[in-house]
ZAMARGU-4260 file (C-alpha; in steps of 0.2 Angstrom, whole numbers, plus 5000, padded with zeros to 4 digits):
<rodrens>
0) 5057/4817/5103 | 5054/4829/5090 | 5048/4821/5072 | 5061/4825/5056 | 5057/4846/5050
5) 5045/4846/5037 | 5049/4863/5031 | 5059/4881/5034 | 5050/4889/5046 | 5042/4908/5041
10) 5038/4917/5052 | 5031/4932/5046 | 5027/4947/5057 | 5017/4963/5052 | 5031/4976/5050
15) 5047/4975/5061 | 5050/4970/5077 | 5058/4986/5085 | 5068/4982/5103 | 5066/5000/5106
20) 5049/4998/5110 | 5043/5003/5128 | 5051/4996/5143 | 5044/4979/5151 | 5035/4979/5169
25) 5040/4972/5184 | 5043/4958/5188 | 5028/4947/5190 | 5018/4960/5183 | 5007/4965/5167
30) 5012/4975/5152 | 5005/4979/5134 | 5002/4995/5126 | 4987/4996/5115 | 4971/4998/5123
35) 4955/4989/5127 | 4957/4970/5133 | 4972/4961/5132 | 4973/4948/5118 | 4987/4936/5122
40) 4993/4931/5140 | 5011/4926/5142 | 5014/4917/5159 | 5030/4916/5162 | 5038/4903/5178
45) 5051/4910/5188 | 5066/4923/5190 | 5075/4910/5198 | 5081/4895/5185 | 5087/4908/5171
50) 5089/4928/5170 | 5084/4925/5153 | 5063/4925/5158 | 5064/4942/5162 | 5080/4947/5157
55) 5074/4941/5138 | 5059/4931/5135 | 5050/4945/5142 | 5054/4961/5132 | 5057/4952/5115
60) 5037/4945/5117 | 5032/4963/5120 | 5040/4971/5106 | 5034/4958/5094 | 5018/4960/5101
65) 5018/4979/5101 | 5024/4980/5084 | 5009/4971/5077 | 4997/4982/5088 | 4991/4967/5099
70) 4989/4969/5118 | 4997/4959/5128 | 4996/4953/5148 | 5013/4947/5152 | 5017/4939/5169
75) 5026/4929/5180 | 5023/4914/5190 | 5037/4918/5202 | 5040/4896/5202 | 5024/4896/5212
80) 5010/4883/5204 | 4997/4889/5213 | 5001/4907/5206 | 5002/4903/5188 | 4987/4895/5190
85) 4977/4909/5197 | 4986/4921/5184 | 4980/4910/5170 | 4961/4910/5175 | 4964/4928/5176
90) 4970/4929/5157 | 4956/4919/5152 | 4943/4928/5163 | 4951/4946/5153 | 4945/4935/5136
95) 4962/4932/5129 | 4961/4924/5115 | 4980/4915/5116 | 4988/4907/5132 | 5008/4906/5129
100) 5014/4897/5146 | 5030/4891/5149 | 5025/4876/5163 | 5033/4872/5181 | 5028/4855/5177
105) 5016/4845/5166 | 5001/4842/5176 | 4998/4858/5183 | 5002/4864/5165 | 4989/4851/5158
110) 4977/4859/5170 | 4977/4875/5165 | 4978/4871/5148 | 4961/4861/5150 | 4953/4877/5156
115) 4958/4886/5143 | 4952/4874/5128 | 4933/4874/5137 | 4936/4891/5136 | 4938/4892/5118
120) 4955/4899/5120 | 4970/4894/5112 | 4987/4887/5118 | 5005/4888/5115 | 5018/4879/5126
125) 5034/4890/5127 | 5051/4882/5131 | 5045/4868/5138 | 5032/4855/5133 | 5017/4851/5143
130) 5015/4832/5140 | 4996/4826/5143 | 4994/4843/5138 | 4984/4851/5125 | 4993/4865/5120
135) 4988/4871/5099 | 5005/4873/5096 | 5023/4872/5103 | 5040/4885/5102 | 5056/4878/5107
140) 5074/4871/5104 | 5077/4853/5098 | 5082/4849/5115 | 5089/4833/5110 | 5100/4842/5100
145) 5104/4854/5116 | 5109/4838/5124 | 5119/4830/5110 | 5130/4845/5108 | 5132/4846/5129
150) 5140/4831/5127 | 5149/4831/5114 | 5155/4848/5121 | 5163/4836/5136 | 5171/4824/5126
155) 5177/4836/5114 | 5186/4845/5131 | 5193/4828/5140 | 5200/4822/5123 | 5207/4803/5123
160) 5208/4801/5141 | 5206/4784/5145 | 5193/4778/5162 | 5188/4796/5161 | 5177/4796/5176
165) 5160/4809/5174 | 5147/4816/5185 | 5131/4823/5176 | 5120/4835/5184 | 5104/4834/5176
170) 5089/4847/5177 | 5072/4847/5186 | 5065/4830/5186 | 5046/4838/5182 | 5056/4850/5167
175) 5052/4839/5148 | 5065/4847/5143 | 5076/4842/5155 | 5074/4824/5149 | 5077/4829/5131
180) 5093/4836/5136 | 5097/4821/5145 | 5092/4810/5132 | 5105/4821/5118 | 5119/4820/5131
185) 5118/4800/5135 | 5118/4796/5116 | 5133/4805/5116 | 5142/4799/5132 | 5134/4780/5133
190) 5146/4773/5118 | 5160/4783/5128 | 5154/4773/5145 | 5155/4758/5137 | 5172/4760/5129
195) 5178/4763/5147 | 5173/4780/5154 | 5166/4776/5170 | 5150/4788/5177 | 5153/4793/5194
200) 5137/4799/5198 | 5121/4804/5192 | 5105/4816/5198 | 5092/4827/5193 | 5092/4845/5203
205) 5072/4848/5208 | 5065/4864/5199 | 5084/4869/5195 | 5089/4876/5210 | 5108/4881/5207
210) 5111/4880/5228 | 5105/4862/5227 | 5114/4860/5213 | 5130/4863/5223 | 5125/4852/5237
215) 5121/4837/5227 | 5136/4839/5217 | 5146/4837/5231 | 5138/4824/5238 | 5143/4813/5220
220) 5158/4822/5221 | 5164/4814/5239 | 5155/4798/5235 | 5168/4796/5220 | 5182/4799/5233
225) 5185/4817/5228 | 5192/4814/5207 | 5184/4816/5192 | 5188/4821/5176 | 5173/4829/5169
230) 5157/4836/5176 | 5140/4834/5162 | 5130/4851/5170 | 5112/4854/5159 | 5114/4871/5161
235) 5125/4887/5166 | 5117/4891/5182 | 5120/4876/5191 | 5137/4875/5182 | 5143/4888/5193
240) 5139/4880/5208 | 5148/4866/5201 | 5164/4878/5200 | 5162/4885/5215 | 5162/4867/5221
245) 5178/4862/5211 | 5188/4876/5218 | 5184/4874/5234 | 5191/4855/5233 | 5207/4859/5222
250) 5200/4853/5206 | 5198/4863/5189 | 5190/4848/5174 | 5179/4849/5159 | 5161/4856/5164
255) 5146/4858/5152 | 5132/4871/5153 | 5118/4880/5142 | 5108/4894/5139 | 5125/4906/5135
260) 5121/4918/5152 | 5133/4933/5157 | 5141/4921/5173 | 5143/4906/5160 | 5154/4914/5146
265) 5164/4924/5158 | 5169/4904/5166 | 5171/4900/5149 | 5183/4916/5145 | 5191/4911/5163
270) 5195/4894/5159 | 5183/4886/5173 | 5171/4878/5160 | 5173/4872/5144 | 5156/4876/5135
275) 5139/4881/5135 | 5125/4879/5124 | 5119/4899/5115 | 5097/4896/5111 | 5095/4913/5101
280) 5079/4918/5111 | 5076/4932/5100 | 5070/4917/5086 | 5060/4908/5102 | 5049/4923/5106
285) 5048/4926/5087 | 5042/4912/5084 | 5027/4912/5099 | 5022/4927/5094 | 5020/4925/5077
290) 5008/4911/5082 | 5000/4921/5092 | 4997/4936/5080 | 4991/4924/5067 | 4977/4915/5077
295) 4972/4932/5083 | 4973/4938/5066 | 4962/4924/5059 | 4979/4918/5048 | 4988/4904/5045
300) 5000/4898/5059 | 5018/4892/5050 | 5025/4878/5060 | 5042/4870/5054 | 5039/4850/5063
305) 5030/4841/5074 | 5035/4835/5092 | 5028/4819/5101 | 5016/4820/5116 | 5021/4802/5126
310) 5009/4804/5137 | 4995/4812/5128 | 5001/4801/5110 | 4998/4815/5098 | 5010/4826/5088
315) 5009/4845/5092 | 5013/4854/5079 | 5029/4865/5082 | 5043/4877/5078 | 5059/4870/5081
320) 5075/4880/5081 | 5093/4875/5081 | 5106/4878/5096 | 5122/4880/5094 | 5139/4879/5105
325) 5150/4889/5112 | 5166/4889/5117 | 5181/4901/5121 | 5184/4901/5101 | 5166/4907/5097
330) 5160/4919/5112 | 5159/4933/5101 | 5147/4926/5090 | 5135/4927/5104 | 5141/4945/5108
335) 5137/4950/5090 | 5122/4941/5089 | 5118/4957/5103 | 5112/4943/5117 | 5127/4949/5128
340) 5135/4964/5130 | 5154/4963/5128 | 5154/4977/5142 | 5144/4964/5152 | 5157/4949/5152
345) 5173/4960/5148 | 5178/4962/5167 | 5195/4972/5169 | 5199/4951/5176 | 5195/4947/5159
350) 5202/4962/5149 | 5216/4948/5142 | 5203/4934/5141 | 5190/4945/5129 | 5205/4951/5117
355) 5210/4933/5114 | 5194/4929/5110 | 5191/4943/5098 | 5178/4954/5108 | 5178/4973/5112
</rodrens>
């Protein structure tokens, strides 16, 4: 659970951040501009729980990083421990002198942040927080609050139905986050359970896979004899599995998601989902690279909270943004917030859809 925000974030970067910078590599590759020795490493941990890895964390850390004329080795772990590993001791072998990594779960995470403190190199968790860890600093939503607005998201989109009966389909068991998320959405649907609702099933999907997500859902699905009136999904890749699910059985009900991706918007504009949760990840990778600029730089990191390590019991000093909701009435604000492209969602199936909803 993240401590209350001490202060307003600044983050502070030497001149602006240009997005016009050059292209990023390939996947699982290196990148950086400047030369010499690379002076930050960003692992990455897969293409295949989010297009946002490469399709945004990626080049917004190197235009940050270009901008302020710092090198940078930026790969990806594929979702392979082993590799992300073997990348890391790599990055610390080059002499980085930050590690940014975004775990595929806490142990192996812990590890490689281990080696990198004996090597007098510093750590940033990205994303995801690496309990019993010892990461310097860490960048990330409140994913409490992710969680919290998932579920209220779904009540808001079932209304007053009484005995509502719900299915939550909750991330990787080995993802913090995914906890966090859990933990917002429960405080939110617990009282609602209580007062009557009825949770029809409930399971975690290892590593996020979006095909298991399917499988498992219809499993719970069949278990509670093929009715439901809600589905709680943590985020918009599994969502669509969850759809694809639903159609297949006749159904069309309330189903949650996050992280504001081109499939998930165009369900919301289509009517097959009911919201999703927009993390501006421009902010994010900002906010990672500022700390790493400064630490190289010799300067003072700004953090804006604290977050607790359970397992370690220490508080890492963070930057914590806000997320916000999205449905059908506010998909344009993350159209002109220039994460999407209205050409991306704006099918000629959706031409109506994107008109109603303000975008063109």
């Amino acid at each position: 659970m993240t401590k209350p925000i001490k202060g307003l974030l600044v983050v502070v970067l030497a001149g602006a951040i240009g997005l016009t910078a050059c292209s990023s590599s390939k996947k699982g590759g290196s990148s950086g501009s400047t030369s010499g020795s690379p002076q930050v490493g960003v692992i990455l941990p897969d293409t295949q729980s989010s297009a946002r890895w490469e399709a945004n964390d990626r080049p917004l850390l190197k235009a940050a990083f270009d901008a302020a004329g710092i090198k940078a080795d930026i790969q990806n772990a594929l979702g392979d421990k082993t590799k992300m590993a073997t990348i890391a001791d790599g990055m610390i072998q080059e002499g980085v002198k930050v590690l940014i990594i975004t775990n595929l779960d806490s142990p192996s995470g812990a590890a490689i942040e281990a080696k990198a403190a004996q090597a007098g190199v510093k750590t940033i968790d990205y994303d995801r927080l690496t309990l019993g860890g010892s990461a310097d600093y860490y960048v990330s939503f409140n994913n409490v609050k992710v969680g919290e607005l998932q579920g209220q998201g779904l009540v808001n989109c079932i209304g007053d139905k009484s005995g509502a009966k719900i299915i939550e389909v909750n991330g990787s068991p080995t993802d913090n986050n995914a906890t966090l998320f859990a933990q917002g959405y429960n405080s939110v649907l617990d009282p609602k359970y209580a007062a009557g609702w009825k949770k029809a099933g409930d399971q975690s999907v290892p590593n996020w896979d979006n095909a298991q997500a399917g499988t498992i859902f219809e499993q719970m699905l069949s278990a509670a004899g093929g009715k439901i009136d809600g589905v709680l999904v943590a985020n918009d890749g599994m969502a669509q599995s969850v759809i694809t699910v639903l159609k297949k059985n006749g159904l069309k009900v309330p189903v949650t998601g996050q992280d504001a991706t081109v499939q998930g918007l165009q369900s919301i504009l289509a009517g097959d989902q009911c919201m999703t949760v927009y993390k501006a990840i421009k902010k994010e990778a900002d906010g990672a690279s500022a700390l790493a600029i400064a630490l190289i730089k010799g300067q003072t990191a700004q953090t804006n909270g604290t977050t607790k390590d359970t397992q370690a019991n220490r508080d890492v000093p963070s930057v914590l943004l806000d997320p916000e909701a999205i449905t059908k009435d506010n998909v344009k604000d993350v159209v002109n917030d220039n994460f999407v492209k209205a050409s991306d969602i704006c099918t000629a199936a959706l031409a109506s859809a994107c008109a109603a909803a303000g975008i063109g």
